[in-house]
C-alpha positions as CSV (number, residue, x, y, z in Angstrom):
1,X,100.8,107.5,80.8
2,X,104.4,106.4,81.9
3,X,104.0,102.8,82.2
4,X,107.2,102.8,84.7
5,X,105.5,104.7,87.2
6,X,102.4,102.2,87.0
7,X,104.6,99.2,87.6
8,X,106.6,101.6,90.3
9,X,103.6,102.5,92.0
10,X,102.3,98.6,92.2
11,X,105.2,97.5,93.5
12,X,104.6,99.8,96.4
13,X,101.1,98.9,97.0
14,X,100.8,95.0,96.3
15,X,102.8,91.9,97.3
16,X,104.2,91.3,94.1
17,X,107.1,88.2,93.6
18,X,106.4,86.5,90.6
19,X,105.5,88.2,87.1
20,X,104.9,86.8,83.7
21,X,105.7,89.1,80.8
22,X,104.1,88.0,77.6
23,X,105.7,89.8,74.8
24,X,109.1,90.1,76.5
25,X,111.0,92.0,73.7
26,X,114.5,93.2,74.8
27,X,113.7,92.4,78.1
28,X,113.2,95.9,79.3
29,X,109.4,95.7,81.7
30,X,111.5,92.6,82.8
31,X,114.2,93.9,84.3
32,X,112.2,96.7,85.4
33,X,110.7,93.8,87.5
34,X,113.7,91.8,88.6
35,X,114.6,95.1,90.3
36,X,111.7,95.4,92.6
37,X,112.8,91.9,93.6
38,X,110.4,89.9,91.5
39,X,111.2,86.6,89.9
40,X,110.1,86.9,86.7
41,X,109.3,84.3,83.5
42,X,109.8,86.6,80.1
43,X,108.0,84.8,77.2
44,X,108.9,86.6,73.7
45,X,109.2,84.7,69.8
46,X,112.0,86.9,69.1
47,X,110.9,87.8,66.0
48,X,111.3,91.2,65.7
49,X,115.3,92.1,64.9
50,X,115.2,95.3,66.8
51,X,113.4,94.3,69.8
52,X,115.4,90.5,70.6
53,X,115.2,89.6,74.6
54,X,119.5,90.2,74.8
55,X,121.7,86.9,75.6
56,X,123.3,88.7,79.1
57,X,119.5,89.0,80.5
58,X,119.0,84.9,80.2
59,X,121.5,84.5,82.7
60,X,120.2,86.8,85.2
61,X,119.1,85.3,88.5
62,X,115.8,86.0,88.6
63,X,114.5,86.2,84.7
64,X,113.6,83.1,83.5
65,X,113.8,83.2,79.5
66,X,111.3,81.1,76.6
67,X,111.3,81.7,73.2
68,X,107.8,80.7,72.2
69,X,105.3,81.9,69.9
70,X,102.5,83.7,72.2
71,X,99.9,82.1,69.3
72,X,100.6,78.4,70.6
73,X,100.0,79.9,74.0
74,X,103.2,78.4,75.8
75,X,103.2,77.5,79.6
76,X,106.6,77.0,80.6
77,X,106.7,76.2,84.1
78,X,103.2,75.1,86.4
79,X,103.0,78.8,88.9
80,X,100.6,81.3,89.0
81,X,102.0,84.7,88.7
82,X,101.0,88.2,91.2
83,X,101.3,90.4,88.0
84,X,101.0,89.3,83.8
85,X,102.1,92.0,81.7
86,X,101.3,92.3,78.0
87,X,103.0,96.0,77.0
88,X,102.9,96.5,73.1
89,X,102.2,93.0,71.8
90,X,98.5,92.7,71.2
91,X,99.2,95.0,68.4
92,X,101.2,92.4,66.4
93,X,98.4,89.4,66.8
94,X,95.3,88.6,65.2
95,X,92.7,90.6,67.2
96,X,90.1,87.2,67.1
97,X,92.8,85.4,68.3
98,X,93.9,88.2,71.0
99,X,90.4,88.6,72.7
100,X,89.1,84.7,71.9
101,X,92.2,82.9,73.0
102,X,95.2,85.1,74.7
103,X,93.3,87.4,76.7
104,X,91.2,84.1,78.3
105,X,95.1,82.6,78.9
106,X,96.6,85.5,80.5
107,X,93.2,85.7,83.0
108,X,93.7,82.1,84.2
109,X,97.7,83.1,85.3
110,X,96.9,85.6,87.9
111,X,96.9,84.5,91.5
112,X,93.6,85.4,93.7
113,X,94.1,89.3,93.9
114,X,96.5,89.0,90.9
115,X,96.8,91.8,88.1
116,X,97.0,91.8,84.2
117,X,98.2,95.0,82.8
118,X,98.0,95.5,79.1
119,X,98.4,98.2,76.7
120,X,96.7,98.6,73.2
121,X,96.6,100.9,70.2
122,X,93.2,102.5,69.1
123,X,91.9,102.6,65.9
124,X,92.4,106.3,65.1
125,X,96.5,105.7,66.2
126,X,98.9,107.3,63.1
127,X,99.9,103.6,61.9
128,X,96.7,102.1,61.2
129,X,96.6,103.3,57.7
130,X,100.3,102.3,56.7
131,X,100.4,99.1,58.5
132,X,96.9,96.5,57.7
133,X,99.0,93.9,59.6
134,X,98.2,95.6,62.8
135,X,95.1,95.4,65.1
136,X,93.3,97.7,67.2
137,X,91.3,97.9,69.7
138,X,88.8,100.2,72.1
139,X,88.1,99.6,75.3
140,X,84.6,97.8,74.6
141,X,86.6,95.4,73.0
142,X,88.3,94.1,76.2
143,X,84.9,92.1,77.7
144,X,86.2,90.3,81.3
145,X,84.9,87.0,82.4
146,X,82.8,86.6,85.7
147,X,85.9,86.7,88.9
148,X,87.9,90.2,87.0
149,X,87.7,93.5,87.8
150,X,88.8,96.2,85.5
151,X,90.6,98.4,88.2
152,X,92.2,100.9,86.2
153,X,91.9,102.4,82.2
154,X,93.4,105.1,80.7
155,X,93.9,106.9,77.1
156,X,97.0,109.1,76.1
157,X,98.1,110.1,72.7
158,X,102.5,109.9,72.5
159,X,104.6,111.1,70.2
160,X,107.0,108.7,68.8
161,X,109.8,108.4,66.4
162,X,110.9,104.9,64.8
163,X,110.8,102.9,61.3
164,X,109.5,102.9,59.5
165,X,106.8,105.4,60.3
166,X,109.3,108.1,61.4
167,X,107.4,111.0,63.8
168,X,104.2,110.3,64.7
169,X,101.7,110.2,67.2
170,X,100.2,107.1,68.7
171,X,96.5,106.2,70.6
172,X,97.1,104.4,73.9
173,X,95.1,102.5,76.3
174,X,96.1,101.1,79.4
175,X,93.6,98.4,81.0
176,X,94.7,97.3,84.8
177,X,92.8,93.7,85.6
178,X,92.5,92.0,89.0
179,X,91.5,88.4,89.1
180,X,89.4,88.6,92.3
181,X,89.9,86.0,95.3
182,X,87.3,83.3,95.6
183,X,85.8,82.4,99.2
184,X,87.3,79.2,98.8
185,X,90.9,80.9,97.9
186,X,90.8,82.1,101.6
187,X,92.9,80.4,104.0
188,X,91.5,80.1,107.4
């Protein structure tokens, strides 16, 4: 699962302009947007010293940068968005609060035909035993309201190498969501 060629291959195939990435980190599936021409709003708490959203990226033209906490569920500007992403964050929040709260708030940002794309740890991933802070997930977990489609799911296991778990292999899913136009979305 390269996550880059997902993003790639749905900026062939959809009208995508405006994207929402929740979790921003250092700003990398953001300006991985902003160069298929998408404006994009990068939301991130900045809490994590290796991963900080860097100061050169809030001046570029087309990322819009807010420090918020994804728990108080921020909305910083009134749009609806062709593509939410929400790439390795779930695993740092309270799962209650992940499928109660965020999950229902990342549905309602989509526009009609829009996409959420989110990625998730399972619970047989390497770090669940040395981190309890952490959630995870399957994908019976991820239940979508009446209006979404689950388009697209996939597992892969990937190696990795980082602090303070050093090598080590983790459990991915990848869940593709389209919000699903409404007769009376149409225009006529």
């Amino acid at each position: 699962m390269r996550l880059e060629e997902k993003l790639a291959t749905l900026f062939h195939h959809q009208k995508i302009s405006a994207v929402l990435d929740l979790g921003a980190g250092d700003g990398r599936w953001s300006i991985f947007c902003a160069s298929y021409g998408a404006k994009v709003v990068a939301i991130d708490n900045q809490s994590k010293p290796d991963r900080q959203f860097p100061e050169y990226l809030t001046l570029h033209p087309a990322i819009h940068f807010f420090q918020a906490d994804l728990k108080e569920l921020p909305r910083p500007c009134d749009q609806r968005y062709d593509l939410i992403l929400l790439f390795n964050v779930i695993i740092f929040l309270k799962k209650s609060f992940v499928l109660s709260q965020l999950l229902p708030y990342a549905l309602s940002q989509p526009n009609p035909e829009g996409r959420l794309c989110l990625t998730f740890f399972f619970f047989d991933d390497q770090t669940m035993g040395v981190n309890q802070k952490l959630s995870f997930y399957t994908f019976e977990d991820f239940q979508l309201p009446e209006g979404y489609t689950l388009t697209h799911c996939e597992e892969k296991y990937l190696q990795d190498s980082h602090p303070p778990y050093g090598e080590h292999q983790h459990h991915l899913g990848y869940l593709e969501i389209i919000k699903k136009q409404k007769k009376s979305d149409h225009i006529f």
